[in-house]
ZAMAR-697419 format. One record per residue (C-alpha): residue number from 1; residue in one letter; chain; x, y, z. Coordinates in nm, 3 decimals. Example, Ala and Ser with C-alpha at 12.3 -4.5 7.8 and 13.67 -1.06 7.14 Angstrom:
[site 1, "a", "A", [1.230, -0.450, 0.780]]
[site 2, "s", "A", [1.367, -0.106, 0.714]]
//
This chain:
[site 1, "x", "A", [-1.538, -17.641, -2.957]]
[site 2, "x", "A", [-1.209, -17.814, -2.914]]
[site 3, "x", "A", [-0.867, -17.653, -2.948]]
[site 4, "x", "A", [-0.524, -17.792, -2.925]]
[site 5, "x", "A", [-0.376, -17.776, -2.582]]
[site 6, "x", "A", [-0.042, -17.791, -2.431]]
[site 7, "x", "A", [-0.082, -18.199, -2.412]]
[site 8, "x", "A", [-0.068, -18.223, -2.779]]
[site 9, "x", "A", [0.208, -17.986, -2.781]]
[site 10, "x", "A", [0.615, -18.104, -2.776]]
[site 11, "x", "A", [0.762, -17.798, -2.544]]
[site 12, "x", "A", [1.079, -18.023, -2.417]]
[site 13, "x", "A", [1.429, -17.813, -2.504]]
[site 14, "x", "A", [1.204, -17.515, -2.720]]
[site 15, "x", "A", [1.135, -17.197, -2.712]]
[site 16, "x", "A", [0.784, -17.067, -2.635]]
[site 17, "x", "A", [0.619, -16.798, -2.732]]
[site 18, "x", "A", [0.367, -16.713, -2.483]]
[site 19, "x", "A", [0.020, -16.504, -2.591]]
[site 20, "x", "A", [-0.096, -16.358, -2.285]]
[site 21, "x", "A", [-0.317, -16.070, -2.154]]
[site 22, "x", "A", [-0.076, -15.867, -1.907]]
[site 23, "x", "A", [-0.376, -15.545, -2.012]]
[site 24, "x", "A", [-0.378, -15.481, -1.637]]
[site 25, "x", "A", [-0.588, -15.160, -1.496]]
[site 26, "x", "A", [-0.311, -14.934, -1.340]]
[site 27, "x", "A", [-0.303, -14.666, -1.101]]
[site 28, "x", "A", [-0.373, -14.326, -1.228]]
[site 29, "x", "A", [-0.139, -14.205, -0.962]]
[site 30, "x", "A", [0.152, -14.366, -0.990]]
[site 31, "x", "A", [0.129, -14.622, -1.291]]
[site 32, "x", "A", [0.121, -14.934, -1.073]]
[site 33, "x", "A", [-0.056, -15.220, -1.142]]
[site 34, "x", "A", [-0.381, -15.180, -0.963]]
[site 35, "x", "A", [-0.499, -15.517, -1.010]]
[site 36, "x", "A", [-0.267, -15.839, -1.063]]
[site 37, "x", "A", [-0.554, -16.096, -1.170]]
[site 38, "x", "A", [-0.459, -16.125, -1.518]]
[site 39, "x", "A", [-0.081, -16.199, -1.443]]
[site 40, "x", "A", [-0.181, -16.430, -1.175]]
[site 41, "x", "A", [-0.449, -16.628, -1.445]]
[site 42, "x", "A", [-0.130, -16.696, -1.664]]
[site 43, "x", "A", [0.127, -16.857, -1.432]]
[site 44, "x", "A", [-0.032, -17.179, -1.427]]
[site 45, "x", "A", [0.033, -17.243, -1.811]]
[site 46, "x", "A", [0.399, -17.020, -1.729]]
[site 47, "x", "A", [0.496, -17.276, -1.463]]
[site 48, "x", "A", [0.381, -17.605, -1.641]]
[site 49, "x", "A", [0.588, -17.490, -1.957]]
[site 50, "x", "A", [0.880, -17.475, -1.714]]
[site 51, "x", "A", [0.794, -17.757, -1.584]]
[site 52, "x", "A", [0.773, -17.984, -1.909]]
[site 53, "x", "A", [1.129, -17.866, -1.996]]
[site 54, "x", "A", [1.068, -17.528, -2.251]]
[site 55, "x", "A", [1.399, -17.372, -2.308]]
[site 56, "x", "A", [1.252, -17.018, -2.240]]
[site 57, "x", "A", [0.898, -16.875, -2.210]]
[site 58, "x", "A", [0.893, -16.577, -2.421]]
[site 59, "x", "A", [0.573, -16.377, -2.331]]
[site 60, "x", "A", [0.422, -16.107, -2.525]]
[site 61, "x", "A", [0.075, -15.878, -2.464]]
[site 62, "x", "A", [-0.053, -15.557, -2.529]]
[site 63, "x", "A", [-0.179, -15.323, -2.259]]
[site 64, "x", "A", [-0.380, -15.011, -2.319]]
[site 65, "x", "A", [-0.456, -14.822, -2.664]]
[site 66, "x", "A", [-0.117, -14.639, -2.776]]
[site 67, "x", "A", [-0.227, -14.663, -3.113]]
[site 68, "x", "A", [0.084, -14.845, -3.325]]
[site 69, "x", "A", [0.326, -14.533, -3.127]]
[site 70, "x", "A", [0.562, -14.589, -2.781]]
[site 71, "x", "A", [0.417, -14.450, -2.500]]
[site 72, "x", "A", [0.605, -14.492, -2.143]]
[site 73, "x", "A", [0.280, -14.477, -1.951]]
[site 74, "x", "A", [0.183, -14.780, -2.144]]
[site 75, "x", "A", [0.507, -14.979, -2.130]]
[site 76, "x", "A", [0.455, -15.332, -1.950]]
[site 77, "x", "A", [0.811, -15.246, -1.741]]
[site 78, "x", "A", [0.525, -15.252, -1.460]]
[site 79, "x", "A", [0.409, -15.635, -1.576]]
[site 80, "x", "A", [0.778, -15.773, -1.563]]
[site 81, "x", "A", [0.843, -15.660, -1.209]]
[site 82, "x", "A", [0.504, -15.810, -1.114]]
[site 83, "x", "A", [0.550, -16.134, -1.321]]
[site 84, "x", "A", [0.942, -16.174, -1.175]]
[site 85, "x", "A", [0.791, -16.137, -0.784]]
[site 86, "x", "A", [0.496, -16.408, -0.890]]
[site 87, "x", "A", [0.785, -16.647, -1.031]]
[site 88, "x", "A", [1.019, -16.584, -0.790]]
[site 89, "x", "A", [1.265, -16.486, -1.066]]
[site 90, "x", "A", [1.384, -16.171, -1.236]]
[site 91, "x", "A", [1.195, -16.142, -1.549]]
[site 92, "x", "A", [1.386, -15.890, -1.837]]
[site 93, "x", "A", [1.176, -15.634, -2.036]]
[site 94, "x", "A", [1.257, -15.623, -2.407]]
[site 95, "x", "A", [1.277, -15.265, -2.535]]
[site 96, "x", "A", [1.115, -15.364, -2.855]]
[site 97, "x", "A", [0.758, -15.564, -2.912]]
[site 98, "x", "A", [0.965, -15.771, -3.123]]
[site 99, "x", "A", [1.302, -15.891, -2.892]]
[site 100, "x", "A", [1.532, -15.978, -2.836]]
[site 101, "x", "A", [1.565, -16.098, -2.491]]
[site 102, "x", "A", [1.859, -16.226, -2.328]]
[site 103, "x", "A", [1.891, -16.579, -2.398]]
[site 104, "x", "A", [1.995, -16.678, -2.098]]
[site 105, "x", "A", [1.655, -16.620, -1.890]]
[site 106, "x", "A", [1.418, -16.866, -1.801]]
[site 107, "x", "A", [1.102, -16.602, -1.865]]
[site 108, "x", "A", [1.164, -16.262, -2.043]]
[site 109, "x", "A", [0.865, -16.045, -2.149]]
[site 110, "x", "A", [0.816, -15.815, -2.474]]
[site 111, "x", "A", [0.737, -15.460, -2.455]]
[site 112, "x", "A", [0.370, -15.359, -2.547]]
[site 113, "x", "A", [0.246, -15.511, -2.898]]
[site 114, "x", "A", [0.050, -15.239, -2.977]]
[site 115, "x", "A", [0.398, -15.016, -2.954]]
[site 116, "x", "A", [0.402, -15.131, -3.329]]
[site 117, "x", "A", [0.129, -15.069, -3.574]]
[site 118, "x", "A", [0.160, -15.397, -3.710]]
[site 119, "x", "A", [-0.015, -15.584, -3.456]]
[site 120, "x", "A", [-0.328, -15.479, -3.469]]
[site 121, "x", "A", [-0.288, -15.509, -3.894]]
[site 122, "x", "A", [-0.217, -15.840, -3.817]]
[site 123, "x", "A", [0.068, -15.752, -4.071]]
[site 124, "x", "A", [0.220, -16.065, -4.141]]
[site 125, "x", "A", [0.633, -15.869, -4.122]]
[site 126, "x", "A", [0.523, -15.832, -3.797]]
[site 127, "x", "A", [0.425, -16.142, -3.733]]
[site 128, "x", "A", [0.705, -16.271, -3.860]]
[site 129, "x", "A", [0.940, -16.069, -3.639]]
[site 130, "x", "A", [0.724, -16.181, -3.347]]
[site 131, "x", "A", [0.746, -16.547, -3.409]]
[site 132, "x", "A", [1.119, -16.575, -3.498]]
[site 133, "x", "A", [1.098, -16.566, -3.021]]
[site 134, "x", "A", [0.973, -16.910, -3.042]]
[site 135, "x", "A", [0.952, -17.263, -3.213]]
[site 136, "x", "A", [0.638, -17.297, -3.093]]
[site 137, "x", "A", [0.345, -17.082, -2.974]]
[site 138, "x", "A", [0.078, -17.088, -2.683]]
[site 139, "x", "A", [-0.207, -16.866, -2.620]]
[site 140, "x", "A", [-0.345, -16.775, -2.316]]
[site 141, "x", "A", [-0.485, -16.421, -2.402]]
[site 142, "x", "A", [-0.842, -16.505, -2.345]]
[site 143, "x", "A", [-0.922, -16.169, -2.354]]
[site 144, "x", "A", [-0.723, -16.117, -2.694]]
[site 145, "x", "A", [-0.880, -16.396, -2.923]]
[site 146, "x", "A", [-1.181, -16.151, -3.040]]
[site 147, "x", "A", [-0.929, -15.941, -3.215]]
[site 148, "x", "A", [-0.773, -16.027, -3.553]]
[site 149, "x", "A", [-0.432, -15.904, -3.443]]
[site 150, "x", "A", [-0.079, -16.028, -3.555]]
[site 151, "x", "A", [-0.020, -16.181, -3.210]]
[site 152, "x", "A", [-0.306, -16.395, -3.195]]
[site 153, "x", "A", [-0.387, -16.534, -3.546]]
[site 154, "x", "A", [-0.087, -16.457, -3.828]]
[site 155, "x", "A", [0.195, -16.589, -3.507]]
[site 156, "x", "A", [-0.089, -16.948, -3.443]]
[site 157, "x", "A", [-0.009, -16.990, -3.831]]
[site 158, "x", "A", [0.344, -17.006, -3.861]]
[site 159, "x", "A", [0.452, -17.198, -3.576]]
[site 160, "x", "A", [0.322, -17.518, -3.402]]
[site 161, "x", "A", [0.047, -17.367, -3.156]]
[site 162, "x", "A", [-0.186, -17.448, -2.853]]
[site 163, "x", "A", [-0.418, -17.317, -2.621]]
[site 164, "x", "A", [-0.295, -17.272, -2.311]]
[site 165, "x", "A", [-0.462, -17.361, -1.979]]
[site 166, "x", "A", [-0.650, -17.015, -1.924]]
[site 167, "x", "A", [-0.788, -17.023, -2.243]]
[site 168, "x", "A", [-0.906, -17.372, -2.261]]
[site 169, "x", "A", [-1.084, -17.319, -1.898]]
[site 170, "x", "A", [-1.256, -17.005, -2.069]]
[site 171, "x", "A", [-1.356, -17.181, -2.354]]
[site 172, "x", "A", [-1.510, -17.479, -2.128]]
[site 173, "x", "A", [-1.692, -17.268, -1.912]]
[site 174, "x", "A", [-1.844, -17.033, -2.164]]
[site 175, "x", "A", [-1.906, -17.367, -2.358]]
[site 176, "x", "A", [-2.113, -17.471, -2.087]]
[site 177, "x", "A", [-2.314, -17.170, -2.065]]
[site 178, "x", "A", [-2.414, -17.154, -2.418]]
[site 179, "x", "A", [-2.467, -17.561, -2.430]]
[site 180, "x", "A", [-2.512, -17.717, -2.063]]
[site 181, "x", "A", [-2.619, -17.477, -1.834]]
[site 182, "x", "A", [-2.791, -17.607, -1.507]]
[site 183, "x", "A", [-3.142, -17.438, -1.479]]
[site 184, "x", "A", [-3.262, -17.190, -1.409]]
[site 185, "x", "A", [-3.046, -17.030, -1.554]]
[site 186, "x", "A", [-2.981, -16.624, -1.513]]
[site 187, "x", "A", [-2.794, -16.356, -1.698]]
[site 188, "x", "A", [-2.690, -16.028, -1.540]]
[site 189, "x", "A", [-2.592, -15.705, -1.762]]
[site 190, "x", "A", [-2.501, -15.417, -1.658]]
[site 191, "x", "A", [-2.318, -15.152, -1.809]]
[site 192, "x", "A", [-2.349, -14.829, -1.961]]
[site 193, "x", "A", [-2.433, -14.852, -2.312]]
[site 194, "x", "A", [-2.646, -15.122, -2.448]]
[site 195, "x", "A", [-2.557, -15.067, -2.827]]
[site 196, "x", "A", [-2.241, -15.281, -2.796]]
[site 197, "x", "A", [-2.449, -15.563, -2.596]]
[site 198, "x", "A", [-2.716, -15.571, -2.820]]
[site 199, "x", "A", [-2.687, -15.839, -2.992]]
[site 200, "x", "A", [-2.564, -16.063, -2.647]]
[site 201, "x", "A", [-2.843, -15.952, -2.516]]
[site 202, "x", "A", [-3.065, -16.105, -2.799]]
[site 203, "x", "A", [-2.876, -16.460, -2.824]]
[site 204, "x", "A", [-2.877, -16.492, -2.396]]
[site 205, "x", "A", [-3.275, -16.424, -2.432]]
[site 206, "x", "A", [-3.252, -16.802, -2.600]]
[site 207, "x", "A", [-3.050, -16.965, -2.401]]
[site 208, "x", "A", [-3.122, -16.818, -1.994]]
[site 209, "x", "A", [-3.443, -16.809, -1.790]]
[site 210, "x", "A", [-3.440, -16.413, -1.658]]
[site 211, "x", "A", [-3.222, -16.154, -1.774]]
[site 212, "x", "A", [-3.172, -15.890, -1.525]]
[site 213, "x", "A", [-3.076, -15.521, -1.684]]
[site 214, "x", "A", [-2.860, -15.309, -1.453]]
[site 215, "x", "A", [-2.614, -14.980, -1.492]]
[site 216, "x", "A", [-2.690, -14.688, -1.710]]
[site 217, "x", "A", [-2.774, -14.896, -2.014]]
[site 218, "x", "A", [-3.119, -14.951, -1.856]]
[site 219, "x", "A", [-3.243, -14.544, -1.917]]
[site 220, "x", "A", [-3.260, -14.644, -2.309]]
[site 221, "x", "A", [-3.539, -14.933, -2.168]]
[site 222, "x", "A", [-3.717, -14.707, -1.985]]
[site 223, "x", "A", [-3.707, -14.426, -2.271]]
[site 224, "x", "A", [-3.859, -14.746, -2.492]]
[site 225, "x", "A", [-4.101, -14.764, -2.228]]
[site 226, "x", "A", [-4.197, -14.395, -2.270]]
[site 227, "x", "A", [-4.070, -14.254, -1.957]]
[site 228, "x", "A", [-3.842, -13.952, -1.888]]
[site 229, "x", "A", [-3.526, -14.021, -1.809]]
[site 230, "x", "A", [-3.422, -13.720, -1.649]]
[site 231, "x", "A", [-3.058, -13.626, -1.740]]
[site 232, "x", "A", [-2.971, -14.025, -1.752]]
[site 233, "x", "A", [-2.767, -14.131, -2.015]]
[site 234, "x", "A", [-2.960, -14.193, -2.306]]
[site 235, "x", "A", [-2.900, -14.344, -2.675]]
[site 236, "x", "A", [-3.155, -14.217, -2.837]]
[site 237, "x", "A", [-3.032, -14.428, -3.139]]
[site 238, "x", "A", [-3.130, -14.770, -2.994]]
[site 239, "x", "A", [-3.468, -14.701, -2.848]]
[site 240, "x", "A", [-3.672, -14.876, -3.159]]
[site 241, "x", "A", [-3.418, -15.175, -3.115]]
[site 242, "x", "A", [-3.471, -15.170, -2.691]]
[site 243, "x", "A", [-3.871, -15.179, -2.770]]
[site 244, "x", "A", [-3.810, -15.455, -2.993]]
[site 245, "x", "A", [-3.599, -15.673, -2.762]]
[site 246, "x", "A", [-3.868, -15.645, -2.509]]
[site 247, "x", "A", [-4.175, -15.720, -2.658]]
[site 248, "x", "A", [-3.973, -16.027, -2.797]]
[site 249, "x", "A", [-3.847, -16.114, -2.418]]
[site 250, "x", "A", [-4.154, -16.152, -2.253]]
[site 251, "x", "A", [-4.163, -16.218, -1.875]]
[site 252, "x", "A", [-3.812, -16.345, -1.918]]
[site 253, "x", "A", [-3.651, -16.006, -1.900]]
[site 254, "x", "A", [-3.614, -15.800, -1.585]]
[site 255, "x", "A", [-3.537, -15.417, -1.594]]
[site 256, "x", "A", [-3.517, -15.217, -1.234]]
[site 257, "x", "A", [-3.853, -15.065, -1.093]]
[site 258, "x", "A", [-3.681, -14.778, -0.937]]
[site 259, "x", "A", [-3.354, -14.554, -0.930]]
[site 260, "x", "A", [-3.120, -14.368, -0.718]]
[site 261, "x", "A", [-3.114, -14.031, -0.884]]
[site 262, "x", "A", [-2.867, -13.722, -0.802]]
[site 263, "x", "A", [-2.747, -13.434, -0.999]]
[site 264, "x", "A", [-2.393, -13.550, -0.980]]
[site 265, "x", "A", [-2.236, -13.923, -0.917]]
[site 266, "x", "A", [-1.987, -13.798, -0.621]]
[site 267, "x", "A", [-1.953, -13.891, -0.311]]
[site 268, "x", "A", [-2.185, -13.720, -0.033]]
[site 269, "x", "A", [-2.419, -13.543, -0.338]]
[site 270, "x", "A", [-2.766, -13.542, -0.246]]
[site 271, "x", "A", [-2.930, -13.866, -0.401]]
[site 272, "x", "A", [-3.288, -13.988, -0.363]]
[site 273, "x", "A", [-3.482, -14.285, -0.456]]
[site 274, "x", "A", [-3.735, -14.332, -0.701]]
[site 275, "x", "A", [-3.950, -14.468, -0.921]]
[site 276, "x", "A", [-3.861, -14.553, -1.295]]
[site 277, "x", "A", [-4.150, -14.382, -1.418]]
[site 278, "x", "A", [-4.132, -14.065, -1.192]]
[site 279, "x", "A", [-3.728, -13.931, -1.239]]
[site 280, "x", "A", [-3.726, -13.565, -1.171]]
[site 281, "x", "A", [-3.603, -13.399, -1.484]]
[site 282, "x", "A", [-3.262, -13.205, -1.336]]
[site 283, "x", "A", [-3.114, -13.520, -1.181]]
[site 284, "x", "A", [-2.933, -13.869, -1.353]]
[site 285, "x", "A", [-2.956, -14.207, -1.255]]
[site 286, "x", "A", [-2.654, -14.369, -1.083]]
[site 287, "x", "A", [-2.758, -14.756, -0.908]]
[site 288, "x", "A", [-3.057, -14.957, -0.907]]
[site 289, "x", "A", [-3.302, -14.907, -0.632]]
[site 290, "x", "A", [-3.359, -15.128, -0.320]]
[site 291, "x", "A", [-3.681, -15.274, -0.474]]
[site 292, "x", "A", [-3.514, -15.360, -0.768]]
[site 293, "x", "A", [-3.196, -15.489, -0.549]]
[site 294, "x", "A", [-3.444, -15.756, -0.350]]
[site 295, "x", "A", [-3.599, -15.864, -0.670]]
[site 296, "x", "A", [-3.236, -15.904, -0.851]]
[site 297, "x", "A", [-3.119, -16.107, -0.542]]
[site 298, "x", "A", [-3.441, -16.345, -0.538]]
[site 299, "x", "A", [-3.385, -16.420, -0.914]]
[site 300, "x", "A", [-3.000, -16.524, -0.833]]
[site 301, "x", "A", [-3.074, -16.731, -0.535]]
[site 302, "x", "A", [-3.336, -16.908, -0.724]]
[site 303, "x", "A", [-3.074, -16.953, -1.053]]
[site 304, "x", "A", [-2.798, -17.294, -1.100]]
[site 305, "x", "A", [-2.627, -17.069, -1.337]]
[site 306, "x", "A", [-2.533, -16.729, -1.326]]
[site 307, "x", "A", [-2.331, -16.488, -1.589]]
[site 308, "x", "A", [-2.290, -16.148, -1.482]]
[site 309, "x", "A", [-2.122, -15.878, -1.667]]
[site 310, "x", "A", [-2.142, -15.511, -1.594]]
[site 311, "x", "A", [-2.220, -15.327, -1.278]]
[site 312, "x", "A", [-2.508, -15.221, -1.184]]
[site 313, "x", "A", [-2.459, -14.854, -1.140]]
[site 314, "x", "A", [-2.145, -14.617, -1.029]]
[site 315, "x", "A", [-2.043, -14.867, -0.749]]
[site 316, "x", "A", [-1.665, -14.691, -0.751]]
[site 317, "x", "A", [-1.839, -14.434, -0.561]]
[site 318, "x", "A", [-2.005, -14.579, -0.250]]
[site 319, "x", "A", [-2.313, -14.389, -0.248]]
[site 320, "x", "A", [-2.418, -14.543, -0.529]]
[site 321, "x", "A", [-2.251, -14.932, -0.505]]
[site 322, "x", "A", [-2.542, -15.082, -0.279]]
[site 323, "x", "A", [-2.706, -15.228, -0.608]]
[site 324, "x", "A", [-2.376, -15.319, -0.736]]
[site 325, "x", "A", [-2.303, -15.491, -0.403]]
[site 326, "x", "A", [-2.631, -15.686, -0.340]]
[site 327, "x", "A", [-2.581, -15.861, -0.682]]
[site 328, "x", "A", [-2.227, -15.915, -0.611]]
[site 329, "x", "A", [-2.329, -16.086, -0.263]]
[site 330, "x", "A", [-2.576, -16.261, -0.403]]
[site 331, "x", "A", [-2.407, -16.459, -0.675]]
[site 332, "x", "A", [-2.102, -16.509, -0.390]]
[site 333, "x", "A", [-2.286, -16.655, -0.162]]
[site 334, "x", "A", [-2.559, -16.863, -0.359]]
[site 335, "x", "A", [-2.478, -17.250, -0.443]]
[site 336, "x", "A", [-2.536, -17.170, -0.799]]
[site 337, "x", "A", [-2.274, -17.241, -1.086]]
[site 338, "x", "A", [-2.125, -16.872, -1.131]]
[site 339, "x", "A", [-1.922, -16.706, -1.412]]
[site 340, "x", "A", [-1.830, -16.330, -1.372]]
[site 341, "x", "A", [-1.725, -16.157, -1.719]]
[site 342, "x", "A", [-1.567, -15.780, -1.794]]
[site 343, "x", "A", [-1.351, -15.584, -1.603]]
[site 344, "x", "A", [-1.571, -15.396, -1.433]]
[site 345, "x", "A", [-1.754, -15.682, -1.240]]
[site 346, "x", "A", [-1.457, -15.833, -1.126]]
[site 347, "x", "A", [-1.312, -15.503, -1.028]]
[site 348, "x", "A", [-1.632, -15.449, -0.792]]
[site 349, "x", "A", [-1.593, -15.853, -0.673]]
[site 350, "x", "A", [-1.241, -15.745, -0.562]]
[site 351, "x", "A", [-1.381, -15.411, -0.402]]
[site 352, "x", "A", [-1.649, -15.614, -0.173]]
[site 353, "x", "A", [-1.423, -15.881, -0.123]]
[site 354, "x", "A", [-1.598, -16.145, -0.313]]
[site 355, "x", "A", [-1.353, -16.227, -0.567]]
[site 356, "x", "A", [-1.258, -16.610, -0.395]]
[site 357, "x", "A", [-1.656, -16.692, -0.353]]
[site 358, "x", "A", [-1.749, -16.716, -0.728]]
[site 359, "x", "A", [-1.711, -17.016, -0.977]]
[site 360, "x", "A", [-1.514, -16.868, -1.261]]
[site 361, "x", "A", [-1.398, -16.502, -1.292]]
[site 362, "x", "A", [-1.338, -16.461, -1.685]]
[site 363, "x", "A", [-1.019, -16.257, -1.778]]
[site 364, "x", "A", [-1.184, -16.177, -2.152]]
[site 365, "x", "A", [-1.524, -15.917, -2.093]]
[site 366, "x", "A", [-1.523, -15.840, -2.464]]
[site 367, "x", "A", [-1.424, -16.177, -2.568]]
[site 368, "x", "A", [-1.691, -16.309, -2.354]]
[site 369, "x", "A", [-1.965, -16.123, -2.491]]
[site 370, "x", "A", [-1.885, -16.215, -2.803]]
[site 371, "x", "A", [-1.834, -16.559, -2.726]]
[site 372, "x", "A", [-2.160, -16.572, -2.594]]
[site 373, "x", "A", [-2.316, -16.388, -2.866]]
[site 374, "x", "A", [-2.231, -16.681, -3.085]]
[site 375, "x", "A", [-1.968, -16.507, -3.269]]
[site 376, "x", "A", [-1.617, -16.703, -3.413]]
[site 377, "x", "A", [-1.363, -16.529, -3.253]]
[site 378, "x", "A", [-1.068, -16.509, -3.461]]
[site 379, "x", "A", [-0.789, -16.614, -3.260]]
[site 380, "x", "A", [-0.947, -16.946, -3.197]]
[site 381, "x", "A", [-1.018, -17.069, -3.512]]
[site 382, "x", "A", [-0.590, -17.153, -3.589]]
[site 383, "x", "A", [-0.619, -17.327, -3.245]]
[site 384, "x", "A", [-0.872, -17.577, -3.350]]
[site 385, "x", "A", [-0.826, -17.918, -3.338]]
//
């Protein structure tokens, strides 16, 4: 896949209107930003539009779900300050998803896109209110481009538009993984449901050598399997489809051999370890067992490639993060090629203090599933070259 990128863009004396993904996690006790990564994956493409003479970088993104209404827990006024101390440089909050800003500052930011219901109508009004901030347009929302949304596909069609550097390394590493990878190559998932990674789970059973099933997802495989899964989370619904992914994987796919179970997932509860096929019926499954941990780890260190997306069990809680954290050391401190997707993983990277000891930490966890699923994602498709 190639896309446009800013060297076959003209920036020089223009404004630019700047897709990117400020959907930071914040605090739920005092609405800061709990983690900066996204903002920090954009300033590259921010500083080299500076740098090759743009008028003003006019930045837009959503953050959270406010569902087309204003909602002051949701308002990026927390972005801007983070974004101005990155730059160095005071960086002014539009009240409106749609400007203005004052003209006379280098970067300003727009207030939440999803403040107006036309953004995720991709309603071209909208659209054109948006893109009346810029004479030409850049996207770096990686983590955007799987939505058909005003900001990222109607906005690429009426004015002169690019990828910007974030999204053209995501596209070249996730390129690589579905193309090129170095072998052996293996895929981690984790997660809680395995209805929405279905289908990923199906197209990386073509492409990788051993994929390793982690988090709560993995009850529905063991349910396929005929065993009781206690009070684990279950979807009952996907069982037939489970069965059928695994008689189709073979030896390639890897699902734990035992659980820590407890009754609650909080810290200090009374947990035990057992096997898959032996969960007491009262208790829930929170992390992977040690067993399972070693024979994780011994399939990463013998991998060139890893993806991993999704943890493997409640590792925000530390009684049940060792599973969570032997992957996590694993892929940081193997030689092999490594690409971390979703929020989640990268969250528990940051939390072990792995996050600089990985290849590529992707900024898109939806996007990248779906990517990797083989799907066309819309916002790329006005980008192409």
């Amino acid at each position: 896949m190639k896309l446009r990128s800013l060297d076959d863009l003209d920036v020089s004396g223009r404004r630019v209107l700047l897709r990117a993904d400020f959907n930071v996690p914040l605090s739920k006790l005092d609405g800061s930003i709990a983690d900066d990564l996204r903002i920090r994956a954009t300033l590259p493409t921010i500083r080299e539009l500076l740098e090759r003479g743009a008028r003003q970088v006019v930045a837009c993104s959503h953050l959270g779900r406010p569902k087309g209404q204003p909602k002051p827990d949701l308002s990026l006024a927390p972005v801007a300050r983070a974004l101005g101390q990155l730059l160095g440089e005071s960086v002014p909050l539009s009240p409106d998803p749609v400007g203005p800003v004052p003209p006379q500052a280098r970067v300003a930011l727009l207030e939440n896109l999803r403040f107006d219901p036309g953004e995720e109508k991709n309603d071209s009004g909208f659209a054109e209110k948006l893109a009346a901030n810029g004479e030409a347009y850049v996207d770096d929302a990686f983590g955007a481009v799987h939505r058909a949304h005003a900001s990222v596909v109607a906005v690429a069609e009426l004015l002169p538009s690019a990828a910007g550097r974030l999204l053209e390394r995501e596209v070249e590493v996730l390129s690589k993984l579905l193309h090129a990878p170095d072998r052996p190559f293996v895929a981690v998932v984790g997660g809680a449901k395995v209805s929405g990674k279905l289908s990923v789970l199906r197209n990386l059973l073509d492409r990788v050598d051993r994929l390793l099933i982690g988090g709560a997802m993995c009850f529905t495989f063991f349910a396929a399997k005929g065993y009781s899964v206690g009070r684990s989370l279950l979807e009952t619904d996907q069982i037939d489809n489970v069965a059928a992914l695994m008689r189709d994987a073979g030896d390639k796919l890897m699902i734990p051999t035992d659980v820590v179970v407890a009754a609650e997932p909080k810290p200090g509860a009374p947990k035990q370890m057992v096997p898959v096929d032996q969960m007491p019926g009262g208790l829930a499954g929170y992390d992977i067992g040690k067993e399972t941990s070693r024979a994780y780890v011994d399939a990463i260190r013998a991998a060139m490639t890893v993806f991993w997306n999704g943890p493997m069990g409640v590792f925000e809680v530390d009684d049940f993060a060792a599973g969570t954290r032997a992957v996590a050391a694993a892929i940081a401190k193997s030689d092999c090629y490594s690409v971390v997707g979703g929020g989640d993983s990268a969250a528990a990277l940051s939390k072990f203090g792995y996050a600089d000891e990985v290849s590529h930490i992707s900024t898109g966890g939806g996007a990248s599933l779906e990517f990797l699923e083989g799907k066309t994602l819309p916002g790329l498709v006005p980008l192409l070259a």
